[in-house]
RODO-2510 file (C-alpha; in nm, 4 decimals, decimal comma):
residues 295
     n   res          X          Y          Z
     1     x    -9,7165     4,2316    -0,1344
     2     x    -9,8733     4,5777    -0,0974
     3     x   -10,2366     4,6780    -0,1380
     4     x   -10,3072     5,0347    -0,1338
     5     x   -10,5467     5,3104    -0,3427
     6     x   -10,3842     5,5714    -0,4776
     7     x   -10,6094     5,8708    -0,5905
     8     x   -10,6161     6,2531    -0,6882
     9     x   -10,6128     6,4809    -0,3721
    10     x   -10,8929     6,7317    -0,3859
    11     x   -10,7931     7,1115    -0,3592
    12     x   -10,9923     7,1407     0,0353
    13     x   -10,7909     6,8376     0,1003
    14     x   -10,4562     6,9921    -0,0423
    15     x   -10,4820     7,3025     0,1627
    16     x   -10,5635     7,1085     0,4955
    17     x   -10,3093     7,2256     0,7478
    18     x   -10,1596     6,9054     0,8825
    19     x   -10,0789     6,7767     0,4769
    20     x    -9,9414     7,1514     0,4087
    21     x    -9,7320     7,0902     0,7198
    22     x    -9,5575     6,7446     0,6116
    23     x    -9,4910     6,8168     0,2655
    24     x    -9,4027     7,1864     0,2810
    25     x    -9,0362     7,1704     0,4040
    26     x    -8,7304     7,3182     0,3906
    27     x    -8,6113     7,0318     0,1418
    28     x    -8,9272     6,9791    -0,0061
    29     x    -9,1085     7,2948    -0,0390
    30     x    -9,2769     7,1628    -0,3848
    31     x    -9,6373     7,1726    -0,2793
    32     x    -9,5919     7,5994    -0,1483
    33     x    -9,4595     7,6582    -0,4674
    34     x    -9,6889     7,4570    -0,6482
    35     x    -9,9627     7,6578    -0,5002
    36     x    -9,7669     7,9891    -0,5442
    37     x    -9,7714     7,9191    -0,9211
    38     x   -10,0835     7,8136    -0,9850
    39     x   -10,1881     8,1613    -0,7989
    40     x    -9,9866     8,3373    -1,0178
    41     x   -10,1192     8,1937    -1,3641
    42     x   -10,4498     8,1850    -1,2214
    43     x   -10,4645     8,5977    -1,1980
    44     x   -10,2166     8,7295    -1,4221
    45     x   -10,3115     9,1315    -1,4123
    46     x   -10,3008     9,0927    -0,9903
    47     x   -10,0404     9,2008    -0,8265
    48     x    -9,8970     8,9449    -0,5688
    49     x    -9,6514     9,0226    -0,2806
    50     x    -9,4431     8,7418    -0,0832
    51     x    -9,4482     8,7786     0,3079
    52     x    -9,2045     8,5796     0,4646
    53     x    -9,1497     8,6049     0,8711
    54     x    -8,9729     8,4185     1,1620
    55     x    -8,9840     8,4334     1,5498
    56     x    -8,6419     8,6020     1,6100
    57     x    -8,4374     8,4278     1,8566
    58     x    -8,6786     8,1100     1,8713
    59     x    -8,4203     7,9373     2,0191
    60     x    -8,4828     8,1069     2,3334
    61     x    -8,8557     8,0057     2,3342
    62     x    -8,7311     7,6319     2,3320
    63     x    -8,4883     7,7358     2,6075
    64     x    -8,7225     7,9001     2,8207
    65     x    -9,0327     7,6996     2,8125
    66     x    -8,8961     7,3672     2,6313
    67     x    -8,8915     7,2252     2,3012
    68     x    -9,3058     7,0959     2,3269
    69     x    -9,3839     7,4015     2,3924
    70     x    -9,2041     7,5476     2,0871
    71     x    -9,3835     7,2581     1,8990
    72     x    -9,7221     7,3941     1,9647
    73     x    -9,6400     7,7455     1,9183
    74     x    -9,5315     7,6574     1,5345
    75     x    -9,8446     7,4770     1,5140
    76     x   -10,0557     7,7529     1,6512
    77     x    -9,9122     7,9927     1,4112
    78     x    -9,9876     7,7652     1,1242
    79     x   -10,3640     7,7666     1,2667
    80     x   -10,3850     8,1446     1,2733
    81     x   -10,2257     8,1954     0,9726
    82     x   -10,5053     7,9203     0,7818
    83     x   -10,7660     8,0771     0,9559
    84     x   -10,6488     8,4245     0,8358
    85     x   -10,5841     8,3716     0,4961
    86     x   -10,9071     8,4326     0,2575
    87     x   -10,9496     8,2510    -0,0672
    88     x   -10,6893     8,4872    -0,2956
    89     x   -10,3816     8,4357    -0,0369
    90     x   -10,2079     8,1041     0,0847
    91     x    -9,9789     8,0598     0,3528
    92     x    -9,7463     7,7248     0,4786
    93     x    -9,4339     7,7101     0,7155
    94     x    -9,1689     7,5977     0,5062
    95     x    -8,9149     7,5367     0,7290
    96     x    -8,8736     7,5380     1,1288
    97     x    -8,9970     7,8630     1,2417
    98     x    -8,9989     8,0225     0,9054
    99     x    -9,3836     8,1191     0,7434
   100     x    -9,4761     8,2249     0,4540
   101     x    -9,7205     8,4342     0,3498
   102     x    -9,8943     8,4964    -0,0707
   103     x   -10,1168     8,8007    -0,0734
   104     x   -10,2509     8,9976    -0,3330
   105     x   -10,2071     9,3698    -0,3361
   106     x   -10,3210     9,6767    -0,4966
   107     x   -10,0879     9,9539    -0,3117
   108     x    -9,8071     9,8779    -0,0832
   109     x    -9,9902     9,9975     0,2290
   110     x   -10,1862     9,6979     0,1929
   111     x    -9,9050     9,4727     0,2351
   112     x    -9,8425     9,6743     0,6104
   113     x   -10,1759     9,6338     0,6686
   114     x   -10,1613     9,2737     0,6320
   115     x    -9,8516     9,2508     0,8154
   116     x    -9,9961     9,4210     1,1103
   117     x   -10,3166     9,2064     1,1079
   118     x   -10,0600     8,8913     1,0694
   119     x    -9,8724     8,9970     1,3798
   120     x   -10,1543     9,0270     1,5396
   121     x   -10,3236     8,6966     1,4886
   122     x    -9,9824     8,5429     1,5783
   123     x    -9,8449     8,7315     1,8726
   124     x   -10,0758     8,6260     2,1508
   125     x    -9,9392     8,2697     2,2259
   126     x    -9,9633     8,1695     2,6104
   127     x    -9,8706     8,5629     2,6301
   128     x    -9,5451     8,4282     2,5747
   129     x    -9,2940     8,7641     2,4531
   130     x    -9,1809     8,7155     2,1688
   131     x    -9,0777     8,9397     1,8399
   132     x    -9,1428     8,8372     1,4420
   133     x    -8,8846     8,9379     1,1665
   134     x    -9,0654     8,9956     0,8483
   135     x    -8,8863     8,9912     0,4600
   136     x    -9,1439     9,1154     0,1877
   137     x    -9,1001     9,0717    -0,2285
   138     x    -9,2988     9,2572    -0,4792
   139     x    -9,3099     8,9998    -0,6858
   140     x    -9,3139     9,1865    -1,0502
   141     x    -9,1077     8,9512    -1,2487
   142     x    -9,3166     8,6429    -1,3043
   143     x    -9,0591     8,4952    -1,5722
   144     x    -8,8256     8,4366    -1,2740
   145     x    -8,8571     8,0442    -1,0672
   146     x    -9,0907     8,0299    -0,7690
   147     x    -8,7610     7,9443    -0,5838
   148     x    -8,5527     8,2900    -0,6739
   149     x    -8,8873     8,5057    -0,5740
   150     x    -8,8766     8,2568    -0,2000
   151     x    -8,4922     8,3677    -0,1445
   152     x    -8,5504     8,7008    -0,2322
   153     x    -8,8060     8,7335     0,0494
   154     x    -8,5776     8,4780     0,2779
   155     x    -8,2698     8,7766     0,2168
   156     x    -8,5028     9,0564     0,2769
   157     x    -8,6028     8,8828     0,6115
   158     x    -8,2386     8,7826     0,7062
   159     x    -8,1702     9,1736     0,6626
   160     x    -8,3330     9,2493     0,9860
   161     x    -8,2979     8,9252     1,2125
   162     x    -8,0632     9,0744     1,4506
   163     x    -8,2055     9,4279     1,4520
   164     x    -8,3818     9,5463     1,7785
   165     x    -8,5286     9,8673     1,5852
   166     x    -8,6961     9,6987     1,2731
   167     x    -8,9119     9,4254     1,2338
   168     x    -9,0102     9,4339     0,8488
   169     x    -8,7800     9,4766     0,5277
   170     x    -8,8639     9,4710     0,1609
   171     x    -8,6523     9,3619    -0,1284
   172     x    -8,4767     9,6103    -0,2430
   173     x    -8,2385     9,6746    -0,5474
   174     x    -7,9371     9,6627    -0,3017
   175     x    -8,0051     9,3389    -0,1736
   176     x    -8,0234     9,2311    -0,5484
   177     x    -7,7273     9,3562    -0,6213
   178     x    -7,5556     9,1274    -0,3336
   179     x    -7,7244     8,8210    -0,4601
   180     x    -7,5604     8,8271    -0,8143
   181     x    -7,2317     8,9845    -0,6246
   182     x    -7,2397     8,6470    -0,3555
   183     x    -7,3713     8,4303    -0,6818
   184     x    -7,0713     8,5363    -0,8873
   185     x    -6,8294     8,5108    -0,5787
   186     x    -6,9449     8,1049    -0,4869
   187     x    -6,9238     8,0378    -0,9167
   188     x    -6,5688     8,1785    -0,9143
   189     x    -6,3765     8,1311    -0,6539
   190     x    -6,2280     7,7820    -0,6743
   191     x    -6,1168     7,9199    -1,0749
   192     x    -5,9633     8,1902    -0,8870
   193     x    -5,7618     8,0598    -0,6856
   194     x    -5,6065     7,8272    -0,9059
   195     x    -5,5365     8,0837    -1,1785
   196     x    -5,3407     8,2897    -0,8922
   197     x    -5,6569     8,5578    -0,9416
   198     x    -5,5860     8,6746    -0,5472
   199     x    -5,3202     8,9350    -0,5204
   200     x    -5,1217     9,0611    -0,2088
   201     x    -5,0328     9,4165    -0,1219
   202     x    -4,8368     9,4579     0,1566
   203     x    -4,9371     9,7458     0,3754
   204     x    -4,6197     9,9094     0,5181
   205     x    -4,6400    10,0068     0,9286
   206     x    -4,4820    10,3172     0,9651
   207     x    -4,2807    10,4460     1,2968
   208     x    -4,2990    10,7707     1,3337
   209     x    -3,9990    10,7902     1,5215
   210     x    -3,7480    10,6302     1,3206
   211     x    -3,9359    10,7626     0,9919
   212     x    -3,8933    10,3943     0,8037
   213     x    -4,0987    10,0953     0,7817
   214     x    -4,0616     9,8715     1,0934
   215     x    -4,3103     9,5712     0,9240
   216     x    -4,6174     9,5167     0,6934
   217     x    -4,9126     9,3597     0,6707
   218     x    -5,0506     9,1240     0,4132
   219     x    -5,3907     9,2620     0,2347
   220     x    -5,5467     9,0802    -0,0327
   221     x    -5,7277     9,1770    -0,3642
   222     x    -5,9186     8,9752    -0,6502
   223     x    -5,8540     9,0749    -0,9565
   224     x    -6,0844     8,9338    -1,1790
   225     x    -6,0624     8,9273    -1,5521
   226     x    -6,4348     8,9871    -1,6103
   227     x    -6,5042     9,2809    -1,2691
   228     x    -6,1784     9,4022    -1,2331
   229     x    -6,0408     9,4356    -0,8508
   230     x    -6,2974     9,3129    -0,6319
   231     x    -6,1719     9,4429    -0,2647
   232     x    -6,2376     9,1783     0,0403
   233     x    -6,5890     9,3212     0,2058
   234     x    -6,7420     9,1187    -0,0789
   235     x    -6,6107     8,8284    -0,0809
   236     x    -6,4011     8,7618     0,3239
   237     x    -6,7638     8,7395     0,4670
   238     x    -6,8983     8,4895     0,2224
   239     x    -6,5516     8,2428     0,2257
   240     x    -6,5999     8,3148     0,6318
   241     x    -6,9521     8,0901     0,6327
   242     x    -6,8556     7,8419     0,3535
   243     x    -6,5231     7,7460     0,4956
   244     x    -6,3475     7,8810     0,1819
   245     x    -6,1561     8,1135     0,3685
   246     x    -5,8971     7,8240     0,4888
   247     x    -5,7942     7,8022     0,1717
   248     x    -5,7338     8,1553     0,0984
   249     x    -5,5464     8,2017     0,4277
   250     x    -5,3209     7,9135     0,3338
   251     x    -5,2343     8,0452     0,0147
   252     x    -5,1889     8,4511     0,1639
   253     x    -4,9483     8,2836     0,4135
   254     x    -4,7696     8,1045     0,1066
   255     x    -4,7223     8,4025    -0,1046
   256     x    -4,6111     8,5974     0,1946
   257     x    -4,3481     8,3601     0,2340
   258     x    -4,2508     8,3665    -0,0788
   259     x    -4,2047     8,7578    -0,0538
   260     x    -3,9948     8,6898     0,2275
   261     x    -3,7746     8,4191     0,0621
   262     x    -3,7296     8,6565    -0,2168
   263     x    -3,5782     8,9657    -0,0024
   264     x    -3,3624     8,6927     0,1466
   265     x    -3,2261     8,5353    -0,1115
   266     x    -3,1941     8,9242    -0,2914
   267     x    -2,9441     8,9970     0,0653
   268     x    -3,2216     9,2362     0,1741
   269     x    -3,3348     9,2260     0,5272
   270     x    -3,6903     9,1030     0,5905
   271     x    -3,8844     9,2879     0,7828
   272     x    -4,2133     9,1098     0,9637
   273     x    -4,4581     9,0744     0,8075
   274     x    -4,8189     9,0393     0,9715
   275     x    -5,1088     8,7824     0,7878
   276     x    -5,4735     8,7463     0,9047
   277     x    -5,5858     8,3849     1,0636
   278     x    -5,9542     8,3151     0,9806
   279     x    -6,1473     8,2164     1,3407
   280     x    -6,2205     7,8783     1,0929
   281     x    -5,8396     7,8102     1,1234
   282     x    -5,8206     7,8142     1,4855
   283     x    -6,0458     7,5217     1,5260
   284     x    -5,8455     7,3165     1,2539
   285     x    -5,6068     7,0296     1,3608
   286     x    -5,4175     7,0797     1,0494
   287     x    -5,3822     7,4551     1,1008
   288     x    -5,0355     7,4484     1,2479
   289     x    -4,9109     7,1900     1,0321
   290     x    -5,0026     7,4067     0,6792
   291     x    -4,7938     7,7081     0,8660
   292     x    -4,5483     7,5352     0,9932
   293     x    -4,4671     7,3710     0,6620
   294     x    -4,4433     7,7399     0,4555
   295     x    -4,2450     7,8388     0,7477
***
């Protein structure tokens, strides 16, 4: 049996620090954006901006002065920031050492303003050194989910996390542009690769001395049906951190070997020909095996 009341939670209780702090996660970051709505429904002619900020290199805190330590310091920048925050802005950490900040605005030197006094309030922990990365959003589309205008603060942050000469970045039309570019890239590139969309060139290299090719290299190309050639700096970094780049490699080698079987069997004399190894490969079991069987 269970006996238990269950009853509406007041707004003062809602916005209590310690309740914020349990329910506003990473995974569950329902009751920020809750909030974040209701703000922006509330005051539909005010202009809102999204602050979002992290300690850069926290790890180093936990390192340096142990993980309790970096416990309270997350805890006494949730303080500051509910003690800052007046009745028209909310604030929450929403995941590890990530914060978040909802502040109206009237001109964009407002928004520094408030970043400043932020940093402030924040930066004076046990006079421990430490630097904050800050991603802004104008939010002006209000059509678009409470989740899209988080991320687009989140990549305006990530921007600048390993920078030693900026602290702040806003959301710019760039940064847009790579969202739909890395959106289209994850939606499209398991079709792509079984439709044979990724194309070799093989780039010759050249001696000088004998004035013929002495070998080539293996470059590859998408060539999608909808964009066209899309060239590697768009899409190598992204298969890099998803682990999609083993399978690309793996099928590079394959139609490299096929290239070579095909000057063999034409009684032409292969030259070498060079392929790239993702990093990912190297730490694969199965690596050697996949080559060895083209081979």
């Amino acid at each position: 049996e269970l006996a238990g009341v269950i009853r509406k939670l007041s707004t003062q209780e809602i916005m209590n620090i310690e309740i914020q702090d349990y329910y506003t996660t990473t995974d569950n970051p329902i009751l920020f954006y809750d909030i974040i709505s209701q703000k922006l429904d509330t005051y539909p002619d005010k202009k809102f901006a999204l602050i979002q900020f992290d300690i850069k290199r926290f790890k180093l805190i936990n390192e340096n002065y142990g993980e309790e330590a970096g416990t309270e310091m997350l805890h006494f920048i949730t303080r500051q920031l509910s003690n800052y925050c007046n009745a028209n802005q909310v604030s929450a950490r929403v995941s590890g050492d990530v914060f978040m900040v909802m502040t109206p605005y009237e001109d964009k030197s407002e928004i520094d303003e408030t970043i400043a006094e932020i940093q402030q309030k924040v930066k004076n922990f046990r006079n421990y050194s430490y630097e904050l990365a800050f991603g802004v959003y104008l939010i002006e589309n209000r059509e678009e989910s409470v989740r899209a205008i988080c991320d687009y603060a989140d990549v305006a942050r990530q921007s600048i996390k390993k920078s030693a000469l900026e602290n702040v970045a806003y959301f710019s039309n760039e940064m847009h542009r790579k969202i739909k570019a890395r959106k289209f890239v994850e939606a499209n590139m398991k079709k792509a690769l079984k439709n044979n969309e990724f194309l070799i060139y093989l780039q010759p290299k050249f001696s000088i001395s004998k004035k013929e090719p002495v070998g080539y290299e293996t470059l590859v190309r998408w060539q999608n049906p909808e964009q066209g050639m899309i060239y590697p700096d768009t899409f190598i970094p992204l298969f890099e951190e998803n682990g999609f780049i083993k399978k690309l490699d793996a099928y590079v080698w394959e139609c490299t070997c096929m290239v070579l079987r095909d000057w063999i069997d034409r009684h032409l004399s292969p030259l070498p020909i060079s392929v790239n190894v993702s990093r990912a490969n190297l730490d694969d079991e199965t690596f050697l095996d996949v080559l060895d069987g083209l081979i």
